[in-house]
NUTI-413744 format. One line per 10 residues: number of its first residue (from 1); their letters; for each residue z negated, x negated, y negated of N, C-alpha, C, O. Coordinates in steps of 0.1 Angstrom, whole numbers, plus 5000, padded with zeros to 4 digits. Layout:
<atoms>
NUM = A = Z,X,Y,Z,X,Y,Z,X,Y,Z,X,Y  ... .
</atoms>
This chain:
<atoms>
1 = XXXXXXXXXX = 3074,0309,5036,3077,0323,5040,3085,0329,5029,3083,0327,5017  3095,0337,5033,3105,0342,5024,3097,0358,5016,3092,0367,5022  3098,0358,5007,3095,0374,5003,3096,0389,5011,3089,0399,5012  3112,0384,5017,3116,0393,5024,3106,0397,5032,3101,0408,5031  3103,0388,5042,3095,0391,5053,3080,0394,5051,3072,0396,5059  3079,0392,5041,3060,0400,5034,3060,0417,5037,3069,0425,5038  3049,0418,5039,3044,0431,5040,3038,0434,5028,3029,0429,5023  3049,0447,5021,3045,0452,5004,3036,0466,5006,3036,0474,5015  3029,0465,4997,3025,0480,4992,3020,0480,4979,3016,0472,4970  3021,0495,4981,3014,0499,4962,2999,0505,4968,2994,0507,4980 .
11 = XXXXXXXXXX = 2994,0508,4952,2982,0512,4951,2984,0528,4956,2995,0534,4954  2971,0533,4962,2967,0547,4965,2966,0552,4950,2966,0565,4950  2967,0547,4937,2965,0549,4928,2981,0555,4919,2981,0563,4909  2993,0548,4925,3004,0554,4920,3006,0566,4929,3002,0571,4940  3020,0567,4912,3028,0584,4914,3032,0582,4923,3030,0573,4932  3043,0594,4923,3051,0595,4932,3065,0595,4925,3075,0598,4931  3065,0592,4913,3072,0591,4904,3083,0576,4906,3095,0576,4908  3071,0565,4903,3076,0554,4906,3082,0546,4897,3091,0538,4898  3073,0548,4883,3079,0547,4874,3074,0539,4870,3082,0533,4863  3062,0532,4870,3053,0521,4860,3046,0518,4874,3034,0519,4873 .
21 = XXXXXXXXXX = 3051,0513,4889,3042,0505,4893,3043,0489,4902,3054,0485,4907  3037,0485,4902,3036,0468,4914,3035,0473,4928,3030,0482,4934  3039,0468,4929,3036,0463,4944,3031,0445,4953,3037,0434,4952  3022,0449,4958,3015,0436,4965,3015,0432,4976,3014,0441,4985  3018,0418,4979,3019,0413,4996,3012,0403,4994,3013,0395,4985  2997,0403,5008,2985,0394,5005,2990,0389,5023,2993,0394,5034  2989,0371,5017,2990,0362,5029,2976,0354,5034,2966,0360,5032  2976,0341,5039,2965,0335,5037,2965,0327,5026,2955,0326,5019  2975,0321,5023,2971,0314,5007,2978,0321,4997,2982,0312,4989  2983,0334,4993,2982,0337,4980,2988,0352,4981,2993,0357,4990 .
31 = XXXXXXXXXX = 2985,0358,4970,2990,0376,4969,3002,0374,4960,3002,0366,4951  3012,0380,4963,3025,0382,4954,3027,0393,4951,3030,0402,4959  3027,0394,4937,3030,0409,4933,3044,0408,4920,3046,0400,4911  3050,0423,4927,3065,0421,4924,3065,0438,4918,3060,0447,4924  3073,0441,4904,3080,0452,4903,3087,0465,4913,3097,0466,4919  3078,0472,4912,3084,0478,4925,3099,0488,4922,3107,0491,4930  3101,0491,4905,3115,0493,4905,3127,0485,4906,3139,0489,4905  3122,0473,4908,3137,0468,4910,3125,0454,4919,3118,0446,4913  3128,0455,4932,3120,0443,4940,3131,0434,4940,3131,0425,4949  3143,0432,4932,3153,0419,4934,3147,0411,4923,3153,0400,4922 .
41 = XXXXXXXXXX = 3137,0411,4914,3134,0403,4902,3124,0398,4904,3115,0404,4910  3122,0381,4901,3112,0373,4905,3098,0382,4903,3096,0393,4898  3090,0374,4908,3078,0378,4916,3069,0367,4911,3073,0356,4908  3054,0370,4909,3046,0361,4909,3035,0360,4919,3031,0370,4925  3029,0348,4921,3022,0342,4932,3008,0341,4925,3008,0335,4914  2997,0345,4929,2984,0341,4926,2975,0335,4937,2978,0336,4949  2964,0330,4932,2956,0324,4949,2946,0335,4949,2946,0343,4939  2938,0335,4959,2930,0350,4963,2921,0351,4954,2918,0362,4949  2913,0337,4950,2903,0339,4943,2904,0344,4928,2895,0350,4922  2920,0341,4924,2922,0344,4911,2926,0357,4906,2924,0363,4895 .
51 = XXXXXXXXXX = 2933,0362,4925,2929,0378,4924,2920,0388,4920,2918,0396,4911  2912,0382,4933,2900,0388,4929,2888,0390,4916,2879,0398,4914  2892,0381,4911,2886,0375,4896,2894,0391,4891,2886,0401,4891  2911,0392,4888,2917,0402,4880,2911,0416,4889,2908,0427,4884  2911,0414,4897,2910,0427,4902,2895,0434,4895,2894,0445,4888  2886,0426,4898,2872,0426,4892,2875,0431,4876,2871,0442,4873  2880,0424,4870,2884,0425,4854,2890,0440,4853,2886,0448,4844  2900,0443,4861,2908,0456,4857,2898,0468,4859,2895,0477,4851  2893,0466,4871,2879,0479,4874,2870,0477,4864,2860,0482,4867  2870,0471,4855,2860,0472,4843,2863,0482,4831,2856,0489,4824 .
61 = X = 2875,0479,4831,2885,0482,4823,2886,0494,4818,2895,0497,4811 .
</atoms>
Protein backbone atom coordinates (compact mmCIF):
# COMPACT_ATOMS: atom_id res chain seq x y z
CA UNK A 1 0.00 0.00 0.00
CA UNK A 2 1.42 3.33 -1.04
CA UNK A 3 1.29 6.21 1.70
CA UNK A 4 -0.48 8.14 -0.51
CA UNK A 5 -3.57 6.27 -0.29
CA UNK A 6 -3.60 5.95 3.76
CA UNK A 7 -6.06 7.81 5.59
CA UNK A 8 -4.06 10.61 7.88
CA UNK A 9 -4.94 12.48 10.88
CA UNK A 10 -3.75 14.41 13.77
CA UNK A 11 -4.58 14.29 17.30
CA UNK A 12 -7.82 16.23 18.81
CA UNK A 13 -4.97 17.36 20.87
CA UNK A 14 -3.11 19.80 18.22
CA UNK A 15 -3.13 23.51 17.34
CA UNK A 16 -4.30 25.02 14.80
CA UNK A 17 -1.01 26.37 14.37
CA UNK A 18 0.53 23.31 12.97
CA UNK A 19 3.57 23.79 14.16
CA UNK A 20 5.04 20.74 16.28
CA UNK A 21 2.63 18.04 15.15
CA UNK A 22 2.32 14.04 13.58
CA UNK A 23 0.05 12.77 11.93
CA UNK A 24 -1.16 8.90 11.85
CA UNK A 25 -2.56 6.32 9.36
CA UNK A 26 -3.59 2.98 11.23
CA UNK A 27 -3.92 -0.21 8.76
CA UNK A 28 -4.28 -3.84 9.65
CA UNK A 29 -0.60 -4.54 10.09
CA UNK A 30 0.97 -1.38 11.13
CA UNK A 31 0.30 2.58 12.12
CA UNK A 32 2.56 5.09 10.10
CA UNK A 33 3.19 8.18 11.51
CA UNK A 34 4.64 11.07 9.40
CA UNK A 35 5.52 14.95 10.00
CA UNK A 36 2.70 16.75 9.29
CA UNK A 37 4.69 19.95 8.17
CA UNK A 38 6.27 18.68 5.44
CA UNK A 39 4.27 14.94 4.66
CA UNK A 40 6.98 14.53 1.58
CA UNK A 41 9.74 13.16 4.34
CA UNK A 42 10.02 9.53 5.17
CA UNK A 43 7.70 8.14 7.58
CA UNK A 44 7.89 5.50 10.09
CA UNK A 45 6.02 2.14 10.41
CA UNK A 46 5.28 0.55 13.79
CA UNK A 47 3.10 -2.79 14.52
CA UNK A 48 -0.13 -2.06 16.61
CA UNK A 49 1.11 -3.69 19.60
CA UNK A 50 4.13 -1.51 19.71
CA UNK A 51 1.85 1.33 19.40
CA UNK A 52 -0.05 0.73 21.84
CA UNK A 53 2.75 -0.12 24.31
CA UNK A 54 3.92 4.02 23.22
CA UNK A 55 0.69 5.25 23.44
CA UNK A 56 0.27 3.69 26.97
CA UNK A 57 3.89 5.20 27.92
CA UNK A 58 3.08 8.89 26.61
CA UNK A 59 -0.35 9.10 28.82
CA UNK A 60 1.84 8.44 31.70
CA UNK A 61 3.94 10.98 30.90
Amino acid sequence: MSTTELTWFKSSYSGTQGDSCVEVAITEQAVFVRDSKDVTLPHIAVGSEEWSWFVGFAAEV
